[in-house]
Rosetta silent file (secondary structure, phi, psi, omega in degrees, C-alpha in Angstrom):
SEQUENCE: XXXXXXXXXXXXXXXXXXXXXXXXXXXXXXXXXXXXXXXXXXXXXXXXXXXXXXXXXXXXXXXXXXXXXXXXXXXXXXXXXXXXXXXXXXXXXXXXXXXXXXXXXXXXXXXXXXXXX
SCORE:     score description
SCORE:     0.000 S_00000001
   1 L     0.000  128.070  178.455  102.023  145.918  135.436 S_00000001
   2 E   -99.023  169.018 -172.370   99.194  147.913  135.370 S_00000001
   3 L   -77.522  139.597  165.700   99.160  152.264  136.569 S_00000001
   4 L   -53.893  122.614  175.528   97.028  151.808  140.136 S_00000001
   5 L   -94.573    5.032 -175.913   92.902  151.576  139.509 S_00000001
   6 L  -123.256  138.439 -177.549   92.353  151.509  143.246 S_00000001
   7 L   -54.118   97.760 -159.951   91.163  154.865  145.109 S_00000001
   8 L  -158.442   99.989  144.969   94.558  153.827  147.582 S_00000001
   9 L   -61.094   -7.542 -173.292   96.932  155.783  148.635 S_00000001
  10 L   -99.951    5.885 -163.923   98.903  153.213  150.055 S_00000001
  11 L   -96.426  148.884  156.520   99.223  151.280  146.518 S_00000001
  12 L   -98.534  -74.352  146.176  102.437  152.078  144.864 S_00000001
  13 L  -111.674 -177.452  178.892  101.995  149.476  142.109 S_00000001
  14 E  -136.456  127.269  167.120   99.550  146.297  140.802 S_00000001
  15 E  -108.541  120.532 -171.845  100.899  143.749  138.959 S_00000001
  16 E  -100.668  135.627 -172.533   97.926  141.512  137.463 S_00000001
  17 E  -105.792  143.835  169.664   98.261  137.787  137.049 S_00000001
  18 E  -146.731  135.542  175.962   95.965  136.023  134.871 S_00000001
  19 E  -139.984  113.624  159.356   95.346  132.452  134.165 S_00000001
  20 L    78.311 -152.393  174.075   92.691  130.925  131.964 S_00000001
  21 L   -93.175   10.500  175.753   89.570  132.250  133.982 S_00000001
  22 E  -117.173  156.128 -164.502   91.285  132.997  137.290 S_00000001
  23 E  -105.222   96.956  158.629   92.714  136.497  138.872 S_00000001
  24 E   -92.342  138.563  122.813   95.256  137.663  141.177 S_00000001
  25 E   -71.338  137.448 -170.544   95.962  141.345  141.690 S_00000001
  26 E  -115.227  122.348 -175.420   99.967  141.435  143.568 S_00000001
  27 E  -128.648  151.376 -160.459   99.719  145.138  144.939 S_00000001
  28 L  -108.611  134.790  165.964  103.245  146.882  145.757 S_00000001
  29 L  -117.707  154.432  169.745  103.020  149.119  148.756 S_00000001
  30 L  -104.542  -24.718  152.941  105.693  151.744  149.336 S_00000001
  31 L   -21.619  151.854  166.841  104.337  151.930  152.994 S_00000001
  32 L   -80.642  -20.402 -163.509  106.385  150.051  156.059 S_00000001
  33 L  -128.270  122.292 -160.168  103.514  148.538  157.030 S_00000001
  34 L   -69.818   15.384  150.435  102.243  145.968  153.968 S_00000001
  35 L   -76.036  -46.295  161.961   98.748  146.069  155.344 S_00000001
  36 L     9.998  -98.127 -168.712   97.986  149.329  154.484 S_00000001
  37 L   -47.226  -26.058  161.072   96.700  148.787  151.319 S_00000001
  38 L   -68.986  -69.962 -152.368   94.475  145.915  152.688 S_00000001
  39 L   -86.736   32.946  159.072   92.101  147.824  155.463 S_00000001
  40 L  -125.808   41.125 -164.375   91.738  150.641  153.038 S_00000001
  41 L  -109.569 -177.401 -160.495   90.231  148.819  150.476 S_00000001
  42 L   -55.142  -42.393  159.188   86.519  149.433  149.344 S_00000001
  43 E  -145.248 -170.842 -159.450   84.772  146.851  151.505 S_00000001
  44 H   -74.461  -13.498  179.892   85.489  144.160  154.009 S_00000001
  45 H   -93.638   46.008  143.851   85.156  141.020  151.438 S_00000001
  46 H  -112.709  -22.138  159.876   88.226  141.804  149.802 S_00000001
  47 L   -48.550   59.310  168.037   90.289  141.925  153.176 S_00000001
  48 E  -129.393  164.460  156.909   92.263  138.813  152.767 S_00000001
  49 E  -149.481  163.391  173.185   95.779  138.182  151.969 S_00000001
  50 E  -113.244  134.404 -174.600   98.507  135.531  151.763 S_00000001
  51 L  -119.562 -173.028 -167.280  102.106  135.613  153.291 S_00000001
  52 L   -77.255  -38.202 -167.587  104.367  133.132  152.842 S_00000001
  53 L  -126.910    9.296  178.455  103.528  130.836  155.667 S_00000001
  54 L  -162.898  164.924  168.052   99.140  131.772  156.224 S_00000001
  55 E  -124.798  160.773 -170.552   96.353  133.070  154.230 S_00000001
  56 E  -127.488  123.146 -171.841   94.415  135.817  156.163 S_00000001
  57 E  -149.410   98.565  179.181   91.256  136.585  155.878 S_00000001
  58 L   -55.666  -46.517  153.764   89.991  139.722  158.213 S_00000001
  59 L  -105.943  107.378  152.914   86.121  138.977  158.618 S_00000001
  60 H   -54.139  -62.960  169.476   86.161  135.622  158.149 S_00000001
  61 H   -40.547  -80.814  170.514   82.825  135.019  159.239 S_00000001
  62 H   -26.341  -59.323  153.671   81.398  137.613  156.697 S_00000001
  63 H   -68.874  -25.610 -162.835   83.206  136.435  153.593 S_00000001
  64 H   -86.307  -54.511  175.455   82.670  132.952  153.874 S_00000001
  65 L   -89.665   25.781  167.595   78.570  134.288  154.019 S_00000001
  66 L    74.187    3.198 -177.645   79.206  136.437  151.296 S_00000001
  67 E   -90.632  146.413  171.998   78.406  139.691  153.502 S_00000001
  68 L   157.916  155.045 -166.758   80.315  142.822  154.095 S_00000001
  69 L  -101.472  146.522  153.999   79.885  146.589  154.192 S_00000001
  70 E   -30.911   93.782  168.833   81.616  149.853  152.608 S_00000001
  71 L   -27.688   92.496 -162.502   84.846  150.631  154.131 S_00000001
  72 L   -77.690    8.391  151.120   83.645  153.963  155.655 S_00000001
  73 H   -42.740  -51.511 -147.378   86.973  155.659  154.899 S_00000001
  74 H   -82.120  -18.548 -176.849   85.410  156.165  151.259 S_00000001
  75 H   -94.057  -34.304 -167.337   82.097  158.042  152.101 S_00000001
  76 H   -79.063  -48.340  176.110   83.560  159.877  155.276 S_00000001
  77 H   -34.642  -65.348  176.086   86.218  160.914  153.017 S_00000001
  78 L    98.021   55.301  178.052   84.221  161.597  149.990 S_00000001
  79 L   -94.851   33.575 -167.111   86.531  159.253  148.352 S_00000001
  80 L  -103.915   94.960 -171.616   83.480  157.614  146.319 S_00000001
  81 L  -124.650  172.717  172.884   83.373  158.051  142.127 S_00000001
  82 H   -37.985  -36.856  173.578   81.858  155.809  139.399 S_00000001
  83 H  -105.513   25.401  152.686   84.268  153.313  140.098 S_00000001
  84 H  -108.831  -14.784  175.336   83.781  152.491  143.257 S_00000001
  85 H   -65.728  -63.213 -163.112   79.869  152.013  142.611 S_00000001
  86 H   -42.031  -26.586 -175.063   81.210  150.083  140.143 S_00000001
  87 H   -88.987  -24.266 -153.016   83.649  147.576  141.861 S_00000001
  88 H   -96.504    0.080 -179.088   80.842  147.401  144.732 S_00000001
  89 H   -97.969  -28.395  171.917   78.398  146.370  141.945 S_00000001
  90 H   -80.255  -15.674  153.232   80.835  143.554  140.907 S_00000001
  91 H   -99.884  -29.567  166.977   80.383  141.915  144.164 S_00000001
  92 H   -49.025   -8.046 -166.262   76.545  142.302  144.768 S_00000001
  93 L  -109.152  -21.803  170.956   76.442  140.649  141.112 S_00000001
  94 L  -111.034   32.986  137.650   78.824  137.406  142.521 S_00000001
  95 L    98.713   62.088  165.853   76.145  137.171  145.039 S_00000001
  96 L   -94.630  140.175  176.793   77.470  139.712  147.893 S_00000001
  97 E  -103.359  127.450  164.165   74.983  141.332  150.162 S_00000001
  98 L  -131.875  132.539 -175.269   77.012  145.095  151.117 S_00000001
  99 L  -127.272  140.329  161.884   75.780  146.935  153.441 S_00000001
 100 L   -83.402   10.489 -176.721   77.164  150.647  154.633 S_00000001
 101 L  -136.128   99.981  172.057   76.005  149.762  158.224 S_00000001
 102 H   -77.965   -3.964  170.415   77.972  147.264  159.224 S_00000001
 103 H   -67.084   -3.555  164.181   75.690  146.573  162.483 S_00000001
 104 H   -73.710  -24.964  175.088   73.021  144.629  159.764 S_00000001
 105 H  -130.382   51.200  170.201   75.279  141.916  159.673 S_00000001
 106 L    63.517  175.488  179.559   75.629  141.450  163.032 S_00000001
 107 L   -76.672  179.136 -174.072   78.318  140.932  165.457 S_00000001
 108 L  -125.242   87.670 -148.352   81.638  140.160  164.324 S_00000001
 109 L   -97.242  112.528  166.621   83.417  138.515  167.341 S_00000001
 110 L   -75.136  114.767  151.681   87.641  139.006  166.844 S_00000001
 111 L   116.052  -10.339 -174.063   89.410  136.205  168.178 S_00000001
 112 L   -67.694  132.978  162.149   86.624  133.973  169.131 S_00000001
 113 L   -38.243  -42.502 -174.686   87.663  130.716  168.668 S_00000001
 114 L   -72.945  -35.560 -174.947   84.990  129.200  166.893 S_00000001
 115 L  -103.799    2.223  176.642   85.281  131.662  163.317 S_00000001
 116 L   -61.415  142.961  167.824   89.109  130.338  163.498 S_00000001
 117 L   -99.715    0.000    0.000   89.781  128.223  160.175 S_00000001
């Protein structure tokens, strides 16, 4: 278990799994409601999660074309340091396009049928 590395308030702990070349972070919320820690995280292509019975993935659309924007919690806030350039530089480098306007990458239709997987 590592001490939390994410600007979060909602994280209590992170436990990191590692195998070989692949990554899980398992983040502990002390919140009631275990989402928390998901819509407050630095941008929308990290909004996915797995329960027991679905995987989730909050812009669907977006992730799957590698796109998403700055969580505007972290700017309105001024919750922004070196290491949030830094994490947001580790997905423009595995080929993310982030944007801080999320109206550049168009609409984002919730519930439409069509973005279901």
């Amino acid at each position: 278990m590592r001490q939390n590395q994410y600007d979060n308030s909602s994280i209590a702990k992170i436990f990191k799994l590692e195998k070989g070349e692949k990554k899980v972070d398992i983040m502990v919320t002390h919140w009631s409601c275990a989402l928390a820690p998901i819509i407050q995280f630095h941008t929308m292509c990290v909004m996915n999660y797995i329960t027991a019975r679905s995987l989730v993935c909050l812009y669907p659309c977006w992730t799957t074309m590698h796109e998403g924007f700055v969580n505007p919690h972290l700017y309105v806030n001024g919750n922004t340091n070196l290491g949030t350039v830094d994490t947001l530089m580790k997905y423009v480098r595995r080929g993310f396009k982030i944007s801080v306007d999320p109206w550049k990458l168009g609409d984002h239709e919730c519930g439409d049928e069509e973005n279901r997987w």
